[in-house]
N, CA, C and O atoms as CSV, one atom per row, in Angstrom:
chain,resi,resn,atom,element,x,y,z
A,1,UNK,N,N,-133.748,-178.905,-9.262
A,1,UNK,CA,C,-134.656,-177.913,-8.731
A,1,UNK,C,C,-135.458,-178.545,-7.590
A,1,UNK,O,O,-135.990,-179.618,-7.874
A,2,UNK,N,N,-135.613,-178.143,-6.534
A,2,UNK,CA,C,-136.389,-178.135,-5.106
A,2,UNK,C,C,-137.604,-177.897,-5.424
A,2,UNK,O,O,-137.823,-176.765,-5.855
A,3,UNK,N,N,-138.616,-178.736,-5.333
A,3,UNK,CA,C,-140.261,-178.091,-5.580
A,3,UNK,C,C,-140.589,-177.532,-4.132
A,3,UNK,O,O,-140.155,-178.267,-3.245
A,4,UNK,N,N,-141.014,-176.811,-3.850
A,4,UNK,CA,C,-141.773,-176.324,-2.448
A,4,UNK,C,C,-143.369,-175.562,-2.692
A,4,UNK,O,O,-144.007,-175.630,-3.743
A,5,UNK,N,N,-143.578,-175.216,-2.091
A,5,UNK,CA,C,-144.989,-175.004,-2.254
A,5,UNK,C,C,-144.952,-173.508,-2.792
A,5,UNK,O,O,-146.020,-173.050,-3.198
A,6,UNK,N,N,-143.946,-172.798,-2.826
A,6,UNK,CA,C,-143.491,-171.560,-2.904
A,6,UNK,C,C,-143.463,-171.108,-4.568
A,6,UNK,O,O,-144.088,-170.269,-5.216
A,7,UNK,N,N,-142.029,-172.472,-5.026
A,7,UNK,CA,C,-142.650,-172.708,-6.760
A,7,UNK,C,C,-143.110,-171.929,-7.623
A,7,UNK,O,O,-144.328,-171.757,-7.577
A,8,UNK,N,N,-142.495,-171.354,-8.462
A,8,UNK,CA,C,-143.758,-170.963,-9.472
A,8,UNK,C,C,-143.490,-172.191,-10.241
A,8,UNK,O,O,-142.534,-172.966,-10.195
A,9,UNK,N,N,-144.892,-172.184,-11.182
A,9,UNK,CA,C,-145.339,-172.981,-11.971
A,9,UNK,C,C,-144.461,-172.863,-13.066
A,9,UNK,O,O,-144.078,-173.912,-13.584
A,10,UNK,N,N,-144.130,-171.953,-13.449
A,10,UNK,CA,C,-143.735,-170.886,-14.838
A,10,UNK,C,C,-142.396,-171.614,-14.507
A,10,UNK,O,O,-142.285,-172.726,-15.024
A,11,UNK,N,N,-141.298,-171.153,-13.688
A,11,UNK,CA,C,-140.266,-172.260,-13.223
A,11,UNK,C,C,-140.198,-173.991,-13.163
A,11,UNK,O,O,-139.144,-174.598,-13.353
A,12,UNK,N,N,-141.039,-174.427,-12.971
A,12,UNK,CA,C,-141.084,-175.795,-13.794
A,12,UNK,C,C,-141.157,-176.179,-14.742
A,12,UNK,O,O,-140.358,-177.078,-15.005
A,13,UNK,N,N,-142.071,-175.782,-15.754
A,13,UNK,CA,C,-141.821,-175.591,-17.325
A,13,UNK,C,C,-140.812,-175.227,-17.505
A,13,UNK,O,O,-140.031,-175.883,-18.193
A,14,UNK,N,N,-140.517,-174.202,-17.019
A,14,UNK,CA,C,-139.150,-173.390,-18.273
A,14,UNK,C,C,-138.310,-174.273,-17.931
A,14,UNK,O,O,-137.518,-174.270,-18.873
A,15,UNK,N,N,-137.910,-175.151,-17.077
A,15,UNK,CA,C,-136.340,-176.045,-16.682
A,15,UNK,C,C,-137.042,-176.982,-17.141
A,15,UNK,O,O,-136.314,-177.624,-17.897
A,16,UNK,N,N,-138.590,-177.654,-17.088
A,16,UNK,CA,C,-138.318,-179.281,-17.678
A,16,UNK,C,C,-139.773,-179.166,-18.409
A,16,UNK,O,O,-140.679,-179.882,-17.982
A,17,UNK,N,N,-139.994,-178.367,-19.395
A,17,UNK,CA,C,-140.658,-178.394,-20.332
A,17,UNK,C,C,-142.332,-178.298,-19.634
A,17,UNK,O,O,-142.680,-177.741,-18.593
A,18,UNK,N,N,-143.335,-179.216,-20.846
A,18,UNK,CA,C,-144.638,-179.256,-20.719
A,18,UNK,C,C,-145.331,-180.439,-19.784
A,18,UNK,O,O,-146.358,-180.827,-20.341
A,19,UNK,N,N,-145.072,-181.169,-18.467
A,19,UNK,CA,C,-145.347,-182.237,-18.019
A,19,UNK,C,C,-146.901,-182.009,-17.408
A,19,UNK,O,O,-147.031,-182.124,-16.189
A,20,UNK,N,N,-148.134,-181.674,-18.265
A,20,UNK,CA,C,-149.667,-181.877,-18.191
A,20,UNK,C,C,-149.679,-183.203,-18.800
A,20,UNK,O,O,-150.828,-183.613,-18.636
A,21,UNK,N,N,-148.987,-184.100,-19.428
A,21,UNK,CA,C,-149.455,-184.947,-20.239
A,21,UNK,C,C,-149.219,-186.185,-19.273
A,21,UNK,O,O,-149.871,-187.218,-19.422
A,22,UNK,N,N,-148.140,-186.026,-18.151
A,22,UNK,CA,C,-147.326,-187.151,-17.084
A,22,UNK,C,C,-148.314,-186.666,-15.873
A,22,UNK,O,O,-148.458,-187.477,-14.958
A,23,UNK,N,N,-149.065,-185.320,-15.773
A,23,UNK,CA,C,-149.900,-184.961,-14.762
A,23,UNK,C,C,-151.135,-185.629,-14.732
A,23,UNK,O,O,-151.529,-186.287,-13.769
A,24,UNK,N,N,-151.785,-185.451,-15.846
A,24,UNK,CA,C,-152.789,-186.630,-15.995
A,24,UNK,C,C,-152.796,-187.867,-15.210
A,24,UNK,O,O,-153.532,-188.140,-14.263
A,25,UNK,N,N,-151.772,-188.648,-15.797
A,25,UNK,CA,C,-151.869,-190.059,-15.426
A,25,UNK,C,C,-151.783,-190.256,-13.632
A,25,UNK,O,O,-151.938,-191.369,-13.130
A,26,UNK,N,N,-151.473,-188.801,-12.644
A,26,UNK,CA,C,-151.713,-188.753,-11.637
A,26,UNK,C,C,-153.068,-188.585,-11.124
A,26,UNK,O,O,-153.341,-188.974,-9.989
A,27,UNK,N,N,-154.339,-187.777,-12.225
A,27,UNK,CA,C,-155.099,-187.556,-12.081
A,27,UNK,C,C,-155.262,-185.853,-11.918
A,27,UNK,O,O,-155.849,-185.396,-10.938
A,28,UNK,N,N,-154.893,-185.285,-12.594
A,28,UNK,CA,C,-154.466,-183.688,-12.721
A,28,UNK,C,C,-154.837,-183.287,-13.300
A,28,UNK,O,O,-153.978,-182.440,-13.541
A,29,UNK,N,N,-156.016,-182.988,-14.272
A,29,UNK,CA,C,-156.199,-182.150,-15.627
A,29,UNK,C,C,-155.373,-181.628,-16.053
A,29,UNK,O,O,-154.474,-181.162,-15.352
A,30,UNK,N,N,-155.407,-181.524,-17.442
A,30,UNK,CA,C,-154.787,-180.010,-18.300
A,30,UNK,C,C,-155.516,-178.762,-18.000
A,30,UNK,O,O,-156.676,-178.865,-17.601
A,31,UNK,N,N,-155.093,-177.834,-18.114
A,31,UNK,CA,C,-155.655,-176.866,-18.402
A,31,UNK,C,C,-155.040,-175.907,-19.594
A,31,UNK,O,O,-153.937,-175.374,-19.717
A,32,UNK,N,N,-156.493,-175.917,-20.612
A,32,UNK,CA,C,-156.235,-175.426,-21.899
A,32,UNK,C,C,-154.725,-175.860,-22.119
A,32,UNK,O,O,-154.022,-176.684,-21.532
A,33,UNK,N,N,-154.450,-174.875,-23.336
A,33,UNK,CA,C,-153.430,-175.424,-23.927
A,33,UNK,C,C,-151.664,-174.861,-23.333
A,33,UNK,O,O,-151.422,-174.219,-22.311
A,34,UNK,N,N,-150.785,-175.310,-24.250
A,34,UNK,CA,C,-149.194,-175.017,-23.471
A,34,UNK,C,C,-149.156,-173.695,-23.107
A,34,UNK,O,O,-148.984,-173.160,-22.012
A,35,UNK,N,N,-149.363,-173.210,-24.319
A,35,UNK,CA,C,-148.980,-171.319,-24.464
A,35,UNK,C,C,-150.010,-170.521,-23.513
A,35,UNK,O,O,-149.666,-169.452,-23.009
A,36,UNK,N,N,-151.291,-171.078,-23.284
A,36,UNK,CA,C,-152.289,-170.213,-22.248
A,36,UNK,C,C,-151.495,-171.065,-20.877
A,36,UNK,O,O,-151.282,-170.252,-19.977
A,37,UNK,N,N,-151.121,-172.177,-20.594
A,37,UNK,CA,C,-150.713,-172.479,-19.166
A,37,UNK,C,C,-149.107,-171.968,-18.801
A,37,UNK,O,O,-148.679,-171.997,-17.647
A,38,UNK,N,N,-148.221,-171.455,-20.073
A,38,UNK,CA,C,-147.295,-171.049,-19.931
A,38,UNK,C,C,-147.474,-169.500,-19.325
A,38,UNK,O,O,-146.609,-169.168,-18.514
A,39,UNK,N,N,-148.548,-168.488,-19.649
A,39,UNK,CA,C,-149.130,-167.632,-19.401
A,39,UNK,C,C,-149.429,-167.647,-18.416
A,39,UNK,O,O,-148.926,-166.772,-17.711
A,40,UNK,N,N,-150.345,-168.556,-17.796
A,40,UNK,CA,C,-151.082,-168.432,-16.085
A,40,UNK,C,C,-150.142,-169.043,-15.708
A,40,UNK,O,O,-149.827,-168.372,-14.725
A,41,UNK,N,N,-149.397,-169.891,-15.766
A,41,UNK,CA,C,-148.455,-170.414,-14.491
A,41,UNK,C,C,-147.466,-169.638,-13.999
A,41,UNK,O,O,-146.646,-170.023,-13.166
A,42,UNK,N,N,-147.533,-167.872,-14.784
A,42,UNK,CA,C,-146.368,-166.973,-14.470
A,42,UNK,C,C,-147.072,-166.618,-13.196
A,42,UNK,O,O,-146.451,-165.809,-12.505
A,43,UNK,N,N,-148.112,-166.991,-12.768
A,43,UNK,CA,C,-148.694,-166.081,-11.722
A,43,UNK,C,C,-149.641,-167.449,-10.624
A,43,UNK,O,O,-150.640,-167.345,-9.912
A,44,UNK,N,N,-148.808,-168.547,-10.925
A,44,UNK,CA,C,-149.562,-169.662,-9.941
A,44,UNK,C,C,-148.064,-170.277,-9.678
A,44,UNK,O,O,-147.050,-170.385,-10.368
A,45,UNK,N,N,-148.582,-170.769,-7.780
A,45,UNK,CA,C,-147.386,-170.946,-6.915
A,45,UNK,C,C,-148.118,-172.696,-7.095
A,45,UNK,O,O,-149.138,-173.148,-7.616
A,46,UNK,N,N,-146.984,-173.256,-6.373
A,46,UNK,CA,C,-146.951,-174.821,-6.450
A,46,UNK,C,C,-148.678,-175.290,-5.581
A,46,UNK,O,O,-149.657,-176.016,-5.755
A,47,UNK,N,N,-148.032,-174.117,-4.461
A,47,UNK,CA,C,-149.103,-174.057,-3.220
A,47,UNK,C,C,-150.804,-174.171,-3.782
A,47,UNK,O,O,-151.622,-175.061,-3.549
A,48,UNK,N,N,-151.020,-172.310,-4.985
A,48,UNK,CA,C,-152.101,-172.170,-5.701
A,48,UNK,C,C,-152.730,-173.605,-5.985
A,48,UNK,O,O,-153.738,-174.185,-5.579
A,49,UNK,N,N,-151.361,-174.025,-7.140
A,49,UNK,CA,C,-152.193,-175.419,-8.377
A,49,UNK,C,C,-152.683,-176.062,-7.792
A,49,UNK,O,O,-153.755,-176.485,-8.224
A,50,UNK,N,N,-152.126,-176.603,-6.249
A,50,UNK,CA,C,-152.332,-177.698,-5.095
A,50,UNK,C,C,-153.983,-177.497,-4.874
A,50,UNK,O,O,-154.681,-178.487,-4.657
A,51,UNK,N,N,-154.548,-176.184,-4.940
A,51,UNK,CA,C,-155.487,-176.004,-4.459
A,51,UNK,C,C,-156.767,-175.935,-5.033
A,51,UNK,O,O,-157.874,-176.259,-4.602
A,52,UNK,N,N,-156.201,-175.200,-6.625
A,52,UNK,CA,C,-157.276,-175.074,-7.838
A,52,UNK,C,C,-157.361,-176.776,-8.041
A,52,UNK,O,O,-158.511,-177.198,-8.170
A,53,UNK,N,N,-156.599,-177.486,-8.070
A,53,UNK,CA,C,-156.370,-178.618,-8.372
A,53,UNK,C,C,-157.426,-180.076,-7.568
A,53,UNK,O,O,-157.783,-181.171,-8.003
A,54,UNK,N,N,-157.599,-179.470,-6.451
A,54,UNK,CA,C,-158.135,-179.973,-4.952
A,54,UNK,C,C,-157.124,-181.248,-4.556
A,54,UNK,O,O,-157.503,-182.384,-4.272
A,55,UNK,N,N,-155.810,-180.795,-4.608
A,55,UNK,CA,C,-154.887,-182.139,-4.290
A,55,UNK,C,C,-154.233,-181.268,-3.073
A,55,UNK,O,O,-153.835,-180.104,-3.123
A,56,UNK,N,N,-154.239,-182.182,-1.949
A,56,UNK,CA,C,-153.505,-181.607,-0.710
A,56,UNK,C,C,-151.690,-181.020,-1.066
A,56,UNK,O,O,-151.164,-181.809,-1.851
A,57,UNK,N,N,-151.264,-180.504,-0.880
A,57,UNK,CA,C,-150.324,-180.050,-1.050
A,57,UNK,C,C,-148.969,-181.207,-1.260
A,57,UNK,O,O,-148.470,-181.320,-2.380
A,58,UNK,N,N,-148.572,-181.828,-0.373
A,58,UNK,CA,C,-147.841,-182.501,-0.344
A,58,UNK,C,C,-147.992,-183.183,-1.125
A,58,UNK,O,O,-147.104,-183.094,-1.973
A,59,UNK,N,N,-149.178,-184.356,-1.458
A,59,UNK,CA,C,-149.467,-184.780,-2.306
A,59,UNK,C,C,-149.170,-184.491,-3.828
A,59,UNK,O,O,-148.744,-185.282,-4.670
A,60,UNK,N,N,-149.530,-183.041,-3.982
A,60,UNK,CA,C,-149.106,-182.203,-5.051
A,60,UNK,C,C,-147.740,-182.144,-5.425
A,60,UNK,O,O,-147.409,-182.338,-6.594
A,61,UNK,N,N,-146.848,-181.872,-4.454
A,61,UNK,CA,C,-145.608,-181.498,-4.826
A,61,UNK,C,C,-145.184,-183.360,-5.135
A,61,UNK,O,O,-144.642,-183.594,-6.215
A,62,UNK,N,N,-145.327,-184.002,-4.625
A,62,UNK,CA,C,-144.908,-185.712,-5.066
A,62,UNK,C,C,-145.459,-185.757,-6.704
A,62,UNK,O,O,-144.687,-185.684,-7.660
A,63,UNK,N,N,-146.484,-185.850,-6.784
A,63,UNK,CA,C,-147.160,-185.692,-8.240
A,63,UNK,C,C,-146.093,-185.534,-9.263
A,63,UNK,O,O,-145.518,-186.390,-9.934
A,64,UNK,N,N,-145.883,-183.478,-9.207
A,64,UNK,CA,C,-144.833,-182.917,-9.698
A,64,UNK,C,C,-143.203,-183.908,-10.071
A,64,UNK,O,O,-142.781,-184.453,-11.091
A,65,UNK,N,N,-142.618,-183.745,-8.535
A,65,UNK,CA,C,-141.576,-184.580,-8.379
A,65,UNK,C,C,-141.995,-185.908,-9.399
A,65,UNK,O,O,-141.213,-186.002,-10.345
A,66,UNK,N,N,-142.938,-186.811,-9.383
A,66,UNK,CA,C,-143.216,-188.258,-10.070
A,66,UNK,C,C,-143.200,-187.693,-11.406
A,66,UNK,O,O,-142.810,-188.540,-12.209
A,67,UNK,N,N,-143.451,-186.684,-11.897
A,67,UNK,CA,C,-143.734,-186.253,-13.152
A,67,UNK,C,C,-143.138,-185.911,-13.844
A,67,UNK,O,O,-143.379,-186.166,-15.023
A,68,UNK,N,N,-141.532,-184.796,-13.305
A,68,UNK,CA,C,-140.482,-184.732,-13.863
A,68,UNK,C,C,-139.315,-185.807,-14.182
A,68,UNK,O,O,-138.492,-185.809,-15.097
A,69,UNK,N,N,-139.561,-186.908,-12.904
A,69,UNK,CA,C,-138.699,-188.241,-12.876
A,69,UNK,C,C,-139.291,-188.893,-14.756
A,69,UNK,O,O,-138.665,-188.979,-15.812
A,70,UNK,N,N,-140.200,-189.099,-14.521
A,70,UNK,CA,C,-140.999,-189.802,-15.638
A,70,UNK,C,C,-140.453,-189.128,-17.087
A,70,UNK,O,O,-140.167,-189.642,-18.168
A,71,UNK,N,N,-140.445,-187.954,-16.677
A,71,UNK,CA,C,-140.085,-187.242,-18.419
A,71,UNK,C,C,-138.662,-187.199,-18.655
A,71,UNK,O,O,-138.263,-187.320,-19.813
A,72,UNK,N,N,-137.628,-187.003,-17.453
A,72,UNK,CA,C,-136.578,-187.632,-17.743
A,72,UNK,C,C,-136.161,-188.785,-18.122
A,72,UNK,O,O,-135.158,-189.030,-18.793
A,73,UNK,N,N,-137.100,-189.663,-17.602
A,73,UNK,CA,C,-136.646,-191.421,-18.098
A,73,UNK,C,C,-136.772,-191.896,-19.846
A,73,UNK,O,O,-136.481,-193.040,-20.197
């Protein structure tokens, strides 16, 4: 999967699960729990999180990318 800023959130989970726990260690909060972020991320773009988040975009999408590498390993 291609991250772009376009992304839904909801599309990253559903192909590689719950990665708030590999987001952290970037410096990312959780927000609340799986089932409420499985809920709002149907309606937040890569672009959005980048922003609620205050991480520049690009930055953001590397994060992501570092985060799915990590949970595959």
């Amino acid at each position: 999967m291609k991250i772009t800023k376009k992304t839904m959130v909801s599309e990253i989970l559903k192909e590689h699960g719950d990665i708030a726990g590999i987001m952290e260690i970037f410096g990312v909060k959780r927000v609340g729990g799986y089932g409420f972020r499985k809920l709002i991320t149907r309606f937040i773009s890569v672009r959005t999180a980048a922003f609620v988040h205050r991480v520049k975009l690009k930055e953001f999408i590397g994060m992501v990318e570092n985060a799915i590498a990590k949970k595959n390993n």
